[in-house]
Every structure is written in structure tokens, then in C-alpha cells.
C-alpha positions as CSV (number, residue, x, y, z in Angstrom):
1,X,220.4,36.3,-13.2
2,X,224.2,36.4,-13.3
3,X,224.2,33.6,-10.6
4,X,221.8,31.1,-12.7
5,X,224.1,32.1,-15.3
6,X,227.3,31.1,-14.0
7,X,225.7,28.1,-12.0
8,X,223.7,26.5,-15.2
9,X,227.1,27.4,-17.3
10,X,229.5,25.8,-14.6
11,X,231.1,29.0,-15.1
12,X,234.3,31.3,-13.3
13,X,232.0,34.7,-13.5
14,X,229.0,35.7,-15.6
15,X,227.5,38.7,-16.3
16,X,223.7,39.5,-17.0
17,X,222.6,42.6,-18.4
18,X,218.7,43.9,-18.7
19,X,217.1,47.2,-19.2
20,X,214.9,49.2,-21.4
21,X,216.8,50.1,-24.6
22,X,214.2,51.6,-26.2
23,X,212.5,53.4,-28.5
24,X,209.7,53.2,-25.3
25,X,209.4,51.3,-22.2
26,X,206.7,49.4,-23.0
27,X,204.4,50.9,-20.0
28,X,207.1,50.2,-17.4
29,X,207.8,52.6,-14.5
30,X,211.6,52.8,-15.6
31,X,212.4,54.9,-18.2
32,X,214.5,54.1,-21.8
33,X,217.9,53.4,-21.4
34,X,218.0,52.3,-17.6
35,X,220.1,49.0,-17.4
36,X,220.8,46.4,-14.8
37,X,224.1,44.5,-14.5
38,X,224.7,41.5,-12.8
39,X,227.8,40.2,-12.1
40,X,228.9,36.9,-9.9
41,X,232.0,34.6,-9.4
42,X,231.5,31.1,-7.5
43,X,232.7,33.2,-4.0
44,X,230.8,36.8,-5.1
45,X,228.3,38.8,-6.4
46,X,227.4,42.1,-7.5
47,X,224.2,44.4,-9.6
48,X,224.7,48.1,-10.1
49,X,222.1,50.1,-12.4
50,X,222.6,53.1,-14.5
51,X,220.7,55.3,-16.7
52,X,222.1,55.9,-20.6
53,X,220.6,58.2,-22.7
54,X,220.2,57.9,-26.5
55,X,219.0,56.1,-28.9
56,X,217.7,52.1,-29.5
57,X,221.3,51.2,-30.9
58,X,223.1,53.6,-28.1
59,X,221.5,52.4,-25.6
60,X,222.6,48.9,-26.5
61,X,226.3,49.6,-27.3
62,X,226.0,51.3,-23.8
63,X,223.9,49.2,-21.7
64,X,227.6,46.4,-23.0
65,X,230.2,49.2,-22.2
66,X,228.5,49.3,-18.5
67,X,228.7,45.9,-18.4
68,X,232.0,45.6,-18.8
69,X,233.2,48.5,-17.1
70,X,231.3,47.0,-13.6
71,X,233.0,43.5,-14.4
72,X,236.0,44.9,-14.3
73,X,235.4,47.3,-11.3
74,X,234.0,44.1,-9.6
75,X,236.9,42.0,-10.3
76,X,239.4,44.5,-9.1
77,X,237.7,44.8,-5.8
78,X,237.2,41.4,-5.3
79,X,240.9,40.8,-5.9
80,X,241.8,43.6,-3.3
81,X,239.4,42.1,-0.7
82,X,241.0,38.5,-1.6
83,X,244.6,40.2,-0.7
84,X,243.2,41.4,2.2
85,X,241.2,38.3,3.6
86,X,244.4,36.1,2.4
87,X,246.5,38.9,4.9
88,X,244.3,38.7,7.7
89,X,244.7,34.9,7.6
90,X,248.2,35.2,7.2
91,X,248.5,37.4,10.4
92,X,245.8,35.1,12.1
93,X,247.9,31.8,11.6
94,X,251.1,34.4,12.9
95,X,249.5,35.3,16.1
96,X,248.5,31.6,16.8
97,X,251.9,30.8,16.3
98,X,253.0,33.2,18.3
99,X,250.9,32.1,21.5
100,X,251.5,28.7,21.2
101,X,255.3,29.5,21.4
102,X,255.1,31.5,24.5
103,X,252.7,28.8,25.4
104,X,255.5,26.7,25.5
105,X,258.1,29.0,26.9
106,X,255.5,29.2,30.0
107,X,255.5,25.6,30.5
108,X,259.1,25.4,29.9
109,X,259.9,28.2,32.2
110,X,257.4,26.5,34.8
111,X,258.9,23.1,34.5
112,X,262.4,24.8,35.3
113,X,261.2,26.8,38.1
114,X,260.0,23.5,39.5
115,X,262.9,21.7,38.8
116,X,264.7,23.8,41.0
117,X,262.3,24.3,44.3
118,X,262.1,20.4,44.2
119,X,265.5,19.1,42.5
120,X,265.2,15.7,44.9
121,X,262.2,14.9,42.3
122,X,265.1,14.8,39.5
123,X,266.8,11.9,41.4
124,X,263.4,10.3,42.4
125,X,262.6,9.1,39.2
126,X,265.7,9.1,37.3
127,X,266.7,6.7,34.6
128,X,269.6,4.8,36.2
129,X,267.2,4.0,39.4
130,X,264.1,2.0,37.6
131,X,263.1,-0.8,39.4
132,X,261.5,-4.0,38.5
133,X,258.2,-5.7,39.9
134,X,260.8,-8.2,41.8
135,X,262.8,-5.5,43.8
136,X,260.1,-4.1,44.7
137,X,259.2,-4.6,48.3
138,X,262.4,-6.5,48.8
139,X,264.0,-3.8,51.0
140,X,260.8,-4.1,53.6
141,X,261.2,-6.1,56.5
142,X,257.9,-8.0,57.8
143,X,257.9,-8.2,61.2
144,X,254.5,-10.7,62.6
145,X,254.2,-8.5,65.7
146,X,251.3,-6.7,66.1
């Protein structure tokens, strides 16, 4: 119920409340003063149940303090579990950081390591010696033996 609510009423949260205020239960199995609350946000959703005893006009004035009292038990533990999704993010994005820079220390530690087993590479393709498409193959001599 508190879902349709807050869907049809393009609502933040809405709360539904039925039960059986009384004076009889009209033939149901549940007896007077048993009350159902919804509650639901666009991300959550929550129903708890309780039983009040008293009269019609009790009930009623009951059956509301529930209601409130479980929207604002809900609330609060949907806040805490927000802080707590929001810090495993946190620590999540942290961590991914974290291997991605020793990621890159490892490649950077790598590319060292082979700088200096093969430092004749270095001069092999250093700036100052680029070559153009007309030096190349200028330095070989033909020779028309076979």
C-alpha cells in the first residue's frame, strides 16, 4: 500500500496504516486493535504489525502513534545503512585507487629494470637519431654478385 501510495503521489516516503480498530473484527481472524504499517521511500520499504488494546478511539490514536514511531525507526535505519553503503563505496573507490597506483609503480619499476638489462635500446631509438624514408637504405651497398 505504502508503495502505490508514494508511486501514485510522486512522493519522498508514504506511510499506510490498516487494521481493525474496533468495537469487533467484523468476522476476521485478527483480533481488534491489530494494525499494519507500511512505510516506503523511492530506494526502501518497510511493514511492521502490532497489537493495541483499547477502545474504537484508542485504537485509532494508537494505530497513528505506531505509525509514526515505525517512520521514524525506518528513517533512522535507512539513514545509517546509507552512511554505511556511501562508506563502503568510499573505501571501494580507495582500494581501486590504490591498485591502480601500484599498478603503475609495477610498470614503472618494470620499464626501469629493463632499461637497465638493455640500456643500448635507449640509444636505439632515441630522438636525436630519427631517420627519414630517404636515408634509409642509403648506407647499404648493392653489390650484383650473386
Amino acid at each position: 500500500m505504502a508503495q502505490g501510495a508514494r508511486k501514485r503521489a510522486d512522493a519522498s516516503i508514504a506511510i499506510a496504516i490498516t487494521g481493525i480498530a474496533g468495537p469487533n473484527n467484523d468476522g476476521s481472524a485478527k483480533p481488534v486493535g491489530t494494525v499494519y504499517v507500511g512505510i516506503a521511500s523511492r530506494t526502501w520499504a518497510n511493514a511492521l504489525h502490532t497489537q493495541i488494546g483499547g477502545t474504537r478511539a484508542e485504537n485509532k490514536s494508537g494505530f497513528v502513534q505506531f505509525a509514526l514511531q515505525t517512520a521514524i525507526h525506518c528513517w533512522d535505519e535507512a539513514m545509517v545503512q546509507a552512511k554505511e553503503a556511501e562508506a563502503k563505496e568510499i573505501i571501494a573507490i580507495e582500494e581501486a585507487m590504490k591498485k591502480e597506483e601500484e599498478r603503475l609503480e609495477e610498470l614503472e619499476r618494470r620499464d626501469a629494470a629493463a632499461r637497465e638489462t638493455a640500456p643500448w635500446q635507449d640509444d636505439a631509438w632515441s630522438e636525436e637519431e630519427k631517420t627519414t624514408d630517404k636515408e634509409m637504405g642509403s648506407e647499404v651497398e648493392w653489390s650484383e654478385e650473386e
